[in-house]
KEKE-3310 file (N, C-alpha, C; in steps of 0.2 Angstrom, whole numbers, plus 5000, padded with zeros to 4 digits):
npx = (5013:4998:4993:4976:4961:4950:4963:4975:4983:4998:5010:5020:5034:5038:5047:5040:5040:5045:5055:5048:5043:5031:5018:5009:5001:4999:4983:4976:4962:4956:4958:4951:4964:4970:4979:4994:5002:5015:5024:5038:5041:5042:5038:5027:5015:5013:5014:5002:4992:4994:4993:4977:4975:4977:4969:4956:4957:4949:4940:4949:4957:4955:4944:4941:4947:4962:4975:4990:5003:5015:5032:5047:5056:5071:5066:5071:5072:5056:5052:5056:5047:5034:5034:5035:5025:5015:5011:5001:5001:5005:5017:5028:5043:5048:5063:5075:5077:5077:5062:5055:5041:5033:5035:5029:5017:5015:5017:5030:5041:5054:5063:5062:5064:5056:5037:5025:5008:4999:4985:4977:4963:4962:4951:4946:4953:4960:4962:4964:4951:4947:4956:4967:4978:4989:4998:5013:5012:4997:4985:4977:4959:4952:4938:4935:4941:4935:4921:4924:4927:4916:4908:4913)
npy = (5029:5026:5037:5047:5045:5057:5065:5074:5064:5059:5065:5058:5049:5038:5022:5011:4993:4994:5004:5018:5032:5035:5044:5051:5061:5062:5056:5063:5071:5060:5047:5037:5030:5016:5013:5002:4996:4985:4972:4965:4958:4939:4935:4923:4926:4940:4938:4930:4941:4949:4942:4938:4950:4951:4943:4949:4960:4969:4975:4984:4991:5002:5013:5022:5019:5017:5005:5003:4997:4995:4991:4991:4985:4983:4992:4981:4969:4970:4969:4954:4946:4953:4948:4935:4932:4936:4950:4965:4976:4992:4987:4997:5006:5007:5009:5019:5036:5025:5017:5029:5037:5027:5029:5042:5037:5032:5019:5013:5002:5003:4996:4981:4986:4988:4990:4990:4981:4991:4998:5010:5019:5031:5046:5055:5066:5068:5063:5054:5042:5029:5015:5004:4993:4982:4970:4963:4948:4948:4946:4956:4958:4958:4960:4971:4982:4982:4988:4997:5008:5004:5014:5027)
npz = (5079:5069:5056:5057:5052:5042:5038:5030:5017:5020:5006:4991:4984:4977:4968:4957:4954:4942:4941:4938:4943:4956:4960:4976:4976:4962:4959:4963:4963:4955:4956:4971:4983:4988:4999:5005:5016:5020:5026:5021:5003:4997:5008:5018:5024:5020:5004:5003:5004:4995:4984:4986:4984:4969:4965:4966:4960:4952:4961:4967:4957:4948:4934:4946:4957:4965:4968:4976:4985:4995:5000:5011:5002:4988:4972:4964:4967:4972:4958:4954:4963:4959:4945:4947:4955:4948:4948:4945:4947:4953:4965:4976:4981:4996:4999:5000:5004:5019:5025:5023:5018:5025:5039:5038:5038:5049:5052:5052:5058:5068:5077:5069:5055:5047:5038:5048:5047:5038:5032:5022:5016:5005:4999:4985:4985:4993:5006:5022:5024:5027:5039:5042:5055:5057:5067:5062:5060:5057:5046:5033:5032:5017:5014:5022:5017:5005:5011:5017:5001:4997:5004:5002)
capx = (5005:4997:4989:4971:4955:4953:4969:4978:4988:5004:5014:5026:5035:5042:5049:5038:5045:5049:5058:5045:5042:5025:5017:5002:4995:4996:4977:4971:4954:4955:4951:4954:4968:4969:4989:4991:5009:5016:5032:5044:5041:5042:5038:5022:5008:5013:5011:4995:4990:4994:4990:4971:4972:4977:4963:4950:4961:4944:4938:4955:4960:4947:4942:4939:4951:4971:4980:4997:5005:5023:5036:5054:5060:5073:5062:5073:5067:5050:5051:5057:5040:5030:5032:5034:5018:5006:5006:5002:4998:5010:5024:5031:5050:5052:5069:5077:5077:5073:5057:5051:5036:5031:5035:5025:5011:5016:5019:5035:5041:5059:5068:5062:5067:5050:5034:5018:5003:4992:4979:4974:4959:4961:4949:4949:4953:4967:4959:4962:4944:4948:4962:4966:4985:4989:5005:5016:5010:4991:4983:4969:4954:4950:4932:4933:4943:4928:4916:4928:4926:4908:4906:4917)
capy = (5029:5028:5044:5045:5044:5062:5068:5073:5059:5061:5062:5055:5049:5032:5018:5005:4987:4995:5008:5023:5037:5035:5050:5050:5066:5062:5052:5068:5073:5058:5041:5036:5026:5010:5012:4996:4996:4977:4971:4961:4954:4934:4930:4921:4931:4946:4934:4931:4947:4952:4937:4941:4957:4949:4937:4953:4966:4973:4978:4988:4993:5002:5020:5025:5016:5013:5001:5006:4992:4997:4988:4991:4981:4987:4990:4974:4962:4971:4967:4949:4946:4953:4942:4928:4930:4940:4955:4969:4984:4994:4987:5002:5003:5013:5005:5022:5033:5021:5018:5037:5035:5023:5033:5049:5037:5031:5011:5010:4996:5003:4988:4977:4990:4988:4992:4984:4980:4997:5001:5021:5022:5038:5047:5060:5072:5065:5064:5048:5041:5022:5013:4997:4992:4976:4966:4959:4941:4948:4947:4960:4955:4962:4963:4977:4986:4983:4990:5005:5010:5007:5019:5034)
capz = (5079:5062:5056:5060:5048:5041:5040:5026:5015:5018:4998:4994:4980:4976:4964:4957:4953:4936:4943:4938:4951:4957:4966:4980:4974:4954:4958:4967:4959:4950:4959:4977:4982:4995:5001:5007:5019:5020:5030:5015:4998:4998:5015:5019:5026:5013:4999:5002:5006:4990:4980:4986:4979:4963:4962:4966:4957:4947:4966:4970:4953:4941:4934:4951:4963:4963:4973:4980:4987:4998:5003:5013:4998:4984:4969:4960:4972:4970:4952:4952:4968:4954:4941:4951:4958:4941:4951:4938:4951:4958:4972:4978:4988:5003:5002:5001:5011:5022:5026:5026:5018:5030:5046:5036:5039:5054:5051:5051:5065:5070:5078:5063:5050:5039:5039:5048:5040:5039:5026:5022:5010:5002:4994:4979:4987:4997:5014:5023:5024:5033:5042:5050:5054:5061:5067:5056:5059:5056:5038:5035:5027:5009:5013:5023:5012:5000:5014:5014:4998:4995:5010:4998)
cpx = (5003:4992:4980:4964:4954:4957:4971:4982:4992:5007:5019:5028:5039:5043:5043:5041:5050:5054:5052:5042:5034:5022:5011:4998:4995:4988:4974:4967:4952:4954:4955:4958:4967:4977:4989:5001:5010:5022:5040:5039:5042:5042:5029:5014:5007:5010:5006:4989:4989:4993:4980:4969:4971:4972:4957:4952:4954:4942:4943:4960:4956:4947:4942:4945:4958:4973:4986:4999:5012:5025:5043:5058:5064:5068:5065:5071:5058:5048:5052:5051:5035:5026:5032:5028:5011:5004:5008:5001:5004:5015:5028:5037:5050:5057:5074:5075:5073:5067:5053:5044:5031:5030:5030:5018:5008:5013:5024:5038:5049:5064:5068:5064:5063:5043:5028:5013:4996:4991:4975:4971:4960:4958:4948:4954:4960:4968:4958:4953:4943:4954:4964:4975:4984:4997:5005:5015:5001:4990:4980:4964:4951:4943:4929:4936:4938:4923:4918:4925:4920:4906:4907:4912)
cpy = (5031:5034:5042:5046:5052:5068:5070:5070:5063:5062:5060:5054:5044:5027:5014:4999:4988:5000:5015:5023:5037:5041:5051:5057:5065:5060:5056:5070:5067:5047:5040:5030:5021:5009:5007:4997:4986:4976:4969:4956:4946:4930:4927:4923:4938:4942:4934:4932:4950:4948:4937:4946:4956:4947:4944:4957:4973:4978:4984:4993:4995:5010:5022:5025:5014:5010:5003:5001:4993:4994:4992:4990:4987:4987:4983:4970:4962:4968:4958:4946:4948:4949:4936:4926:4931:4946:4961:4977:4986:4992:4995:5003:5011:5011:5012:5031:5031:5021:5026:5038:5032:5025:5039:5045:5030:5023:5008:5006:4997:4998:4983:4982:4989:4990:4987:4983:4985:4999:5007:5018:5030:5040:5053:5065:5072:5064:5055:5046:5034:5020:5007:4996:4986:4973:4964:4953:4941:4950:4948:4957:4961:4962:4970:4983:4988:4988:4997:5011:5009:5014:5027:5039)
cpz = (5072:5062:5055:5053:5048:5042:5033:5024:5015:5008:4998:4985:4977:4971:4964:4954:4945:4937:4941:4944:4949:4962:4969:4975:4966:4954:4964:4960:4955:4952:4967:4977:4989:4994:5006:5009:5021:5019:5022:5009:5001:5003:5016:5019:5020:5007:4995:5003:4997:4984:4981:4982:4973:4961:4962:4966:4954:4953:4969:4964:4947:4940:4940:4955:4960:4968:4972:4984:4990:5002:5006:5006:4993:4977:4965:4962:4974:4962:4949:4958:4962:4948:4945:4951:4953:4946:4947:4941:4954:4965:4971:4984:4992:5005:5005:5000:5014:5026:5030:5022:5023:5036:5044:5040:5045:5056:5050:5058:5065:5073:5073:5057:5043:5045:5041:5042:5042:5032:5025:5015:5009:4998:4990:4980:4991:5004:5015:5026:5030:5034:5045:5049:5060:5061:5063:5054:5056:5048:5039:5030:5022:5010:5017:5020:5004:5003:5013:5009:4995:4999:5005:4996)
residu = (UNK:UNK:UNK:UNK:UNK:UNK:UNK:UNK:UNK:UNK:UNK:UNK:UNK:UNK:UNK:UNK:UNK:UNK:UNK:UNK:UNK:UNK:UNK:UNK:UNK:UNK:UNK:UNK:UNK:UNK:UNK:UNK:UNK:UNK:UNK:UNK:UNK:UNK:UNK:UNK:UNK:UNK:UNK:UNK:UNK:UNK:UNK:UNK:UNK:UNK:UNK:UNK:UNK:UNK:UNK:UNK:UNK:UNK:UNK:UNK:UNK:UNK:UNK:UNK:UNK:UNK:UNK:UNK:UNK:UNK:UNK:UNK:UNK:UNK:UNK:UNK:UNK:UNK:UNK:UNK:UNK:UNK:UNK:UNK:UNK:UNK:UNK:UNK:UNK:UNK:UNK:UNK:UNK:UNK:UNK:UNK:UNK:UNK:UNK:UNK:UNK:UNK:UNK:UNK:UNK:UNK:UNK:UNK:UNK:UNK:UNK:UNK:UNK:UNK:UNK:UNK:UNK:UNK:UNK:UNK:UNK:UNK:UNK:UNK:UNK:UNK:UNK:UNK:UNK:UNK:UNK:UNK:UNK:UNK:UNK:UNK:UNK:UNK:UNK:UNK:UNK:UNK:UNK:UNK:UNK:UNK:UNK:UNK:UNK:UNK:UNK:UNK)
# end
C-alpha cells in the first residue's frame, strides 16, 4: 500500500543515470519535488510517460520544482534510455538494493520485481502533499500532476 498524503517522504538515496548520488532530502527547504515511480526503461507506456515530461519539462523542472524519475533499472541502461530519448532530468536506479526505495514508498510490485506506476508530490518541507498510483499498464496524466502543484 502506497504511503498516504501527509506523511513524511521517505529518503533515500540513489544513482542517477550518471552515476551521481541523489538524495530526497538535499531539495528540503528548497523546491518541492514530483517522485514519479515507473516499472522499466524502454518499454512502451514508460516511454511515453516520460517522454511527456520531457516535452513539459519547464512545468516539472524549475526554481521551485524537481523531478525525480525512478526506475528498477541499472543506472547504465538508465543512461543509455536517457540519451536515446533527450531526457535531461534525473532517472534514478532502485536497481540495488533492490527496489528498496520503492517499497519505502510502498510501489514496489513484488512478483514482477519493479515498481508500479505511483506519483508523490512532495513539498518543501518533505511532506507528501498528492499521490495517484496506477497499474503497470496505466499511464498517469501530467495534467494532474500540474493541478498538484499549483495546489502547493
Amino acid at each position: 500500500m502506497a504511503i498516504e498524503v501527509g506523511t513524511k517522504a521517505p529518503d533515500f538515496e540513489l544513482r542517477n543515470q550518471h552515476g551521481e548520488l541523489v538524495k530526497l532530502s538535499d531539495f528540503r527547504g528548497e523546491k518541492a519535488v514530483v517522485l514519479l515511480f515507473y516499472p522499466f526503461a524502454f518499454t512502451g507506456v514508460c516511454t511515453g510517460e516520460l517522454c511527456a515530461l520531457r516535452d513539459e519539462l519547464p512545468k516539472f523542472a524549475n526554481d521551485d520544482v524537481q523531478l525525480l524519475a525512478v526506475s528498477n533499472d541499472s543506472p547504465f541502461s538508465l543512461r543509455v534510455f536517457a540519451e536515446q530519448e533527450g531526457l535531461e532530468y534525473p532517472l534514478l536506479s532502485d536497481f540495488w538494493p533492490h527496489g528498496e526505495a520503492s517499497r519505502a514508498y510502498g510501489v514496489f510490485d513484488e512478483d514482477k520485481g519493479c515498481a508500479v506506476r505511483g506519483t508523490f508530490i512532495i513539498d518543501k518541507e518533505g511532506v507528501v502533499r498528492w499521490t495517484v498510483v496506477n497499474g503497470l499498464p496505466d499511464a498517469r496524466d501530467l495534467n494532474d500532476y500540474v493541478k498538484a502543484l499549483e495546489a502547493l
